[in-house]
PAZAPA-4460 file (N, C-alpha, C; in steps of 0.05 Angstrom, whole numbers, plus 32768, in hexadecimal, padded with zeros to 4 digits):
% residues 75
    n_x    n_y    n_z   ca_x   ca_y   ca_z    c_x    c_y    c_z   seq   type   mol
   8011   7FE9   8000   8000   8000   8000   8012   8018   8000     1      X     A
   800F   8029   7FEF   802A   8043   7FE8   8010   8055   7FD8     2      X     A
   8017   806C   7FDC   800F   807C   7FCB   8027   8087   7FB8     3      X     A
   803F   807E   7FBC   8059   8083   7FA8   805A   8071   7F8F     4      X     A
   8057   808B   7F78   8052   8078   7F63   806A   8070   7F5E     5      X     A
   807E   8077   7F59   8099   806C   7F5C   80A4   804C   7F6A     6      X     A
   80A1   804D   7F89   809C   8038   7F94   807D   8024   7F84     7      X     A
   806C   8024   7F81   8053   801D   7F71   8067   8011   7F52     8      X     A
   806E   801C   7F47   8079   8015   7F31   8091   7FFF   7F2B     9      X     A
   809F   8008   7F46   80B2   7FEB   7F53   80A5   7FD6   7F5A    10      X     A
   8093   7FD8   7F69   8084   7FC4   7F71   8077   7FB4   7F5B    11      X     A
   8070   7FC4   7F49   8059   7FB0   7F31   806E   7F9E   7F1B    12      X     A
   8089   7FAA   7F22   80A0   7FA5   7F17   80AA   7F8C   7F21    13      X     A
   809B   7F79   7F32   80A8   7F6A   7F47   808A   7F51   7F48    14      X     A
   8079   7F60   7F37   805C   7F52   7F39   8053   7F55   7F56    15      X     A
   8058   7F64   7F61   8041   7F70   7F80   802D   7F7B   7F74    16      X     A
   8015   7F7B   7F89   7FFF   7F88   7F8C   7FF9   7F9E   7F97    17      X     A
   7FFF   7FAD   7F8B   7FFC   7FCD   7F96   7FEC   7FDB   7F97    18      X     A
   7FE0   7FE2   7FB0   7FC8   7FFB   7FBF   7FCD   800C   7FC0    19      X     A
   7FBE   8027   7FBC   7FC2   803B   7FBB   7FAC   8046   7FD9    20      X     A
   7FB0   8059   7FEE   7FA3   8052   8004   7F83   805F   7FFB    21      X     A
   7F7E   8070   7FE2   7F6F   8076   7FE5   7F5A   805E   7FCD    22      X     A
   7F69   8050   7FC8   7F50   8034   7FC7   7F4C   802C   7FA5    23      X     A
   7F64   8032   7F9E   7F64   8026   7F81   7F85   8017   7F7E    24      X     A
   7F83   8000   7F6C   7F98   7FF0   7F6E   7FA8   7FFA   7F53    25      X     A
   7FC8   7FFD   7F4F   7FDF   800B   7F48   7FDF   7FEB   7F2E    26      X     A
   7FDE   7FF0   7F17   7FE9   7FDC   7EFC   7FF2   7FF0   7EEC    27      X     A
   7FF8   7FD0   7ED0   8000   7FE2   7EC7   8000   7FF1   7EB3    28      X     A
   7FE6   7FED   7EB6   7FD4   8004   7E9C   7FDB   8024   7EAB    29      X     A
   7FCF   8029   7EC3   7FD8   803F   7EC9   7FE9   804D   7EDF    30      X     A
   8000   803C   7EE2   8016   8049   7EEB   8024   8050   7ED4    31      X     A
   8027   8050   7EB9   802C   8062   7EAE   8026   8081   7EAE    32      X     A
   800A   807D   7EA8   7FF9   809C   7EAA   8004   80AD   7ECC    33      X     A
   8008   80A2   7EDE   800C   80A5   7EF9   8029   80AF   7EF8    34      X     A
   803D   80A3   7EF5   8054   80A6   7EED   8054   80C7   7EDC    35      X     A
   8048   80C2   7EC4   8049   80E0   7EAB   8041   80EE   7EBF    36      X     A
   802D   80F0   7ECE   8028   8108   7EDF   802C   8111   7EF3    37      X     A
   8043   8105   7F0B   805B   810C   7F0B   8069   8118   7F03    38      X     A
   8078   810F   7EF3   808A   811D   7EE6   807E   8135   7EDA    39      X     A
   8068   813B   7ED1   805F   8157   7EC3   805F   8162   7EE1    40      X     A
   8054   815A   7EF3   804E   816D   7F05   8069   8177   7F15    41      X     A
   8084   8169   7F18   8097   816B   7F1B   80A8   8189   7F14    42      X     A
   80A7   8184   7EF4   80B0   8196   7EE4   80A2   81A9   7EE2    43      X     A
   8087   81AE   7EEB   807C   81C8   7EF6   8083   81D9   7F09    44      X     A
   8083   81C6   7F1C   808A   81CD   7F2C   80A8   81D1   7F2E    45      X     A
   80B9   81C8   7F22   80D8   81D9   7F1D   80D7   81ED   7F11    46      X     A
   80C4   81F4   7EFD   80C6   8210   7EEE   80BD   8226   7F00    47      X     A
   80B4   8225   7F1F   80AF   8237   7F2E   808B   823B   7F2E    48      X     A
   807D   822A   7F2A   8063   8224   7F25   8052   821D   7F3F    49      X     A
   8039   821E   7F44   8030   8203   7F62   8022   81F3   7F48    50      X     A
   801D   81D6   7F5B   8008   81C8   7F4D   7FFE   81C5   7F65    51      X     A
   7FE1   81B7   7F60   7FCA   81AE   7F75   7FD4   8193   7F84    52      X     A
   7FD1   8198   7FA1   7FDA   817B   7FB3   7FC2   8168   7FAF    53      X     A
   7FCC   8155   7FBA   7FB4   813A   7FBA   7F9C   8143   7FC2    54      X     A
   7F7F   8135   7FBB   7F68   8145   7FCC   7F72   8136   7FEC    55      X     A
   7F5B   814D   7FF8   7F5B   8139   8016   7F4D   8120   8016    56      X     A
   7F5E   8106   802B   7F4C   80F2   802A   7F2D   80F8   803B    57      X     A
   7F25   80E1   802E   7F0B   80DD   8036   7EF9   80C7   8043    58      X     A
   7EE3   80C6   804A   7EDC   80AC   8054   7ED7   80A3   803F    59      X     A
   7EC5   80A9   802A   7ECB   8099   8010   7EE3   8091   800A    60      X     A
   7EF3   8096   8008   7F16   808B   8008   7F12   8071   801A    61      X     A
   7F0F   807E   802C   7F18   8071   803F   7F09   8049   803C    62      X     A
   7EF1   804B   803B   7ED7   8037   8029   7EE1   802B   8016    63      X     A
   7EE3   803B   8005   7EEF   802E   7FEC   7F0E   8026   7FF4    64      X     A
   7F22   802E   7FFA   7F39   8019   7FFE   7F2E   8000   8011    65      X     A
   7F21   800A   8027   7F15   7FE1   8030   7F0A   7FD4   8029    66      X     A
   7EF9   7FE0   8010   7EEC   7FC4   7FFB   7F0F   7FBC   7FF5    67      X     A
   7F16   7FCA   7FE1   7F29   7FBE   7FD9   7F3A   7FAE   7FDC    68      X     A
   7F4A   7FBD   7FF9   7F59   7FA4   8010   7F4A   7F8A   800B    69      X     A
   7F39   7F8F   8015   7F26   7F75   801A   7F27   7F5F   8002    70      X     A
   7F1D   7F75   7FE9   7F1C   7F5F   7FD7   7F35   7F57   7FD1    71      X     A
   7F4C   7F65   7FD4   7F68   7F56   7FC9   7F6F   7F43   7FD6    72      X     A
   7F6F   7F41   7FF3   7F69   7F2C   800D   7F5D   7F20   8006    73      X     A
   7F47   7F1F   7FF6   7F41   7F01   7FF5   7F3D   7EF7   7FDC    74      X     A
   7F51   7F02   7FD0   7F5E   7EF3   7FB3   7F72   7ED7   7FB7    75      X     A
***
């Protein structure tokens, strides 16, 4: 469970199952897309820019990652 796509990207690299805490699972259809935006947001932010932080969690977050746990537990 990481919200680091970086770490996430190692991991899928290794065939782990990777959580994200707010309740969607990390492949590798889109740790690419995850990765690109990063890095754009990176290099915005080097050019002297802000970008927008994560939303705040939520109890919906919160719901939806324990279906998920759950269902991967009992895969």
């Amino acid at each position: 469970i990481t919200q680091d796509y970086g770490l996430a990207s190692l991991a899928l690299g290794k065939k782990a199952t990777v959580l994200h805490h707010k309740g969607f699972e990390y492949d590798n259809d889109n740790i690419a897309n995850l990765l690109e935006s990063r890095y754009i947001s990176a290099k915005i932010r080097k050019s002297g820019k802000r970008t927008k932080g994560p939303k705040p969690f939520t109890i919906e977050d919160a719901e939806t990652f324990r279906r998920l746990l759950n269902h991967t537990l009992a895969k």
